[in-house]
Structure formats: C-alpha cells, structure tokens
C-alpha positions as CSV (number, residue, x, y, z in Angstrom):
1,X,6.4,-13.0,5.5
2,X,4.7,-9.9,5.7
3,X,4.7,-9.2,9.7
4,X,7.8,-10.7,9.6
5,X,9.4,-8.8,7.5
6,X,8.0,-5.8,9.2
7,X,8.8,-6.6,12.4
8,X,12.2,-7.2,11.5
9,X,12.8,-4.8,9.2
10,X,13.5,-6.5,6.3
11,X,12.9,-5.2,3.1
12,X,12.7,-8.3,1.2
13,X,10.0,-10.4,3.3
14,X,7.9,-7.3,3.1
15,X,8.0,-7.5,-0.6
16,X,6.9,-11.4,-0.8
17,X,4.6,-10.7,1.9
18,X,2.7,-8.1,-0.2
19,X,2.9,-10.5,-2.9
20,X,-0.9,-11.9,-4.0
21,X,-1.5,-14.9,-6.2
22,X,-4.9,-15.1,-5.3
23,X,-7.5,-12.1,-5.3
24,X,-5.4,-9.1,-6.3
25,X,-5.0,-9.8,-9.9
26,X,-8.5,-10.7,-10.5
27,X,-9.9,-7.4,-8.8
28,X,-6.9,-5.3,-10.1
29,X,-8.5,-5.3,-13.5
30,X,-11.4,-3.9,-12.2
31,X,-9.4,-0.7,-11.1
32,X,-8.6,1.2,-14.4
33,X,-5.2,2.9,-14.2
34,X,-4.4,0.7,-10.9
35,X,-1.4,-0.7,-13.0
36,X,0.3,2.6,-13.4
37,X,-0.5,3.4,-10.1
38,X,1.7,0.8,-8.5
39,X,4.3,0.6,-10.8
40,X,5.0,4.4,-9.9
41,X,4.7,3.5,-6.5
42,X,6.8,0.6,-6.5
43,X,9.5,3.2,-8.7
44,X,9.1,5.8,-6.1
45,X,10.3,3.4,-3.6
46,X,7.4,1.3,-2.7
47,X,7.7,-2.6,-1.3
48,X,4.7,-3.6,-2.7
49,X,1.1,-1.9,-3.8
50,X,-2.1,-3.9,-2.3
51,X,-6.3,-3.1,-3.0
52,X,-7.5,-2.1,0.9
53,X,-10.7,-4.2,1.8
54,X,-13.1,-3.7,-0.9
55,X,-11.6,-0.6,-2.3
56,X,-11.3,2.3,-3.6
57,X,-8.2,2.5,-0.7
58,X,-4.8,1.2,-2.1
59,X,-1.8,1.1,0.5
60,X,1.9,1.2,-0.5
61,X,4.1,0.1,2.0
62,X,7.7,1.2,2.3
63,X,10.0,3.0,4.3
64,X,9.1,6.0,6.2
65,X,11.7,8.3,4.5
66,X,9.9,7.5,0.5
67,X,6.2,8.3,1.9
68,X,5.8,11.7,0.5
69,X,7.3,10.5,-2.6
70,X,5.8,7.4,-2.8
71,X,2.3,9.1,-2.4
72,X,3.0,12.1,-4.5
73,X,3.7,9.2,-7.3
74,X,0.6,7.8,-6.7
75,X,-1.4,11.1,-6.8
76,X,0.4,11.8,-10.4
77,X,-0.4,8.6,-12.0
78,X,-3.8,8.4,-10.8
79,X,-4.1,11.9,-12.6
80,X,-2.8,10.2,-15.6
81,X,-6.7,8.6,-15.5
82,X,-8.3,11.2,-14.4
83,X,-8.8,9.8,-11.6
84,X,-9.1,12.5,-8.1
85,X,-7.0,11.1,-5.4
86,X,-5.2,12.2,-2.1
87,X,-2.6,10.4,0.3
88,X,-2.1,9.9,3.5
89,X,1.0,9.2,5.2
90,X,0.0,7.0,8.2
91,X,2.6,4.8,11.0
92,X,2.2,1.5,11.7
93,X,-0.1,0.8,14.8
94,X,1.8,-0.3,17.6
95,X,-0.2,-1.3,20.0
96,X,-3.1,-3.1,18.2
97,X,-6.6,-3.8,20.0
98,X,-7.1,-2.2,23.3
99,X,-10.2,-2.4,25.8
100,X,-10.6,0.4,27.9
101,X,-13.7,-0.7,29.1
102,X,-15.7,-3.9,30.0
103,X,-19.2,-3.5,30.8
C-alpha cells in the first residue's frame, strides 16, 4: 500500500501503508514522548509517523508542501520531553540503487 500509494499519489494508501501492527507498538513504548511526537505530526499534516531502523530516527511522511510544518511540530513536541531534536526535509529517491562501477 505504501509504494503504492506513493507512486500514485494517494493519500489514503500511504496512510495504511505506514500503518504497523507488528513491531511499532512494542518498540514505541520504548521512546518516551514518541506519542506526542506523532500525534503533532500527524496534526501538522503528517500521513503516518514510523521508528527509522533501530532508532533514534523517526520519518513523517506527507506532502511536500506540510514538511516545514510537519517537522517544526515534531521539533516542538519533542521539546515538550526535553528531548534535543532537528529535521530534515528530504525527497524521495528516484532512482534507487545505481552501480557506477564493476570491478
């Protein structure tokens, strides 16, 4: 749903797609504050909120216009928590894996 919805650019398959029943909400309790965090992401704006690998990264996704504010939320609720935190704004990666070289 997730790729899907991305690809297609629709909002709704994005949000189920970012949708985990499995791991999140077991290691989401192990990130004081991370509640507050997404729900003022996902009132900013944000399709969905999801732990990044192992942490401490977490990635909203929505649209390109609600970034700023999206991670501006996210900055202000972490601070809530006292929790130091930065954003970054970043597009979606196009063109995937690439060799340049084979030796």
């Amino acid at each position: 749903m997730l790729i899907q919805g991305i690809s297609q650019g629709q909002e709704t398959w994005v949000k189920l797609g970012l949708r985990d029943k499995l791991h999140q909400p077991y290691r989401q309790s192990l990130i004081p504050g991370m509640e507050t965090v997404q729900n003022q992401a996902m009132a900013a704006g944000a399709c969905g909120v999801v732990i990044s690998g192992a942490g401490p990264t977490l990635l909203a996704v929505g649209r390109p216009e609600l970034a700023t504010p999206i991670g501006e939320a996210m900055v202000k609720a972490w601070q809530e928590h006292q929790v130091k935190s930065t954003y970054l704004v970043l597009p979606i990666d196009r063109a995937g894996t690439v060799v340049t070289e084979l030796e």
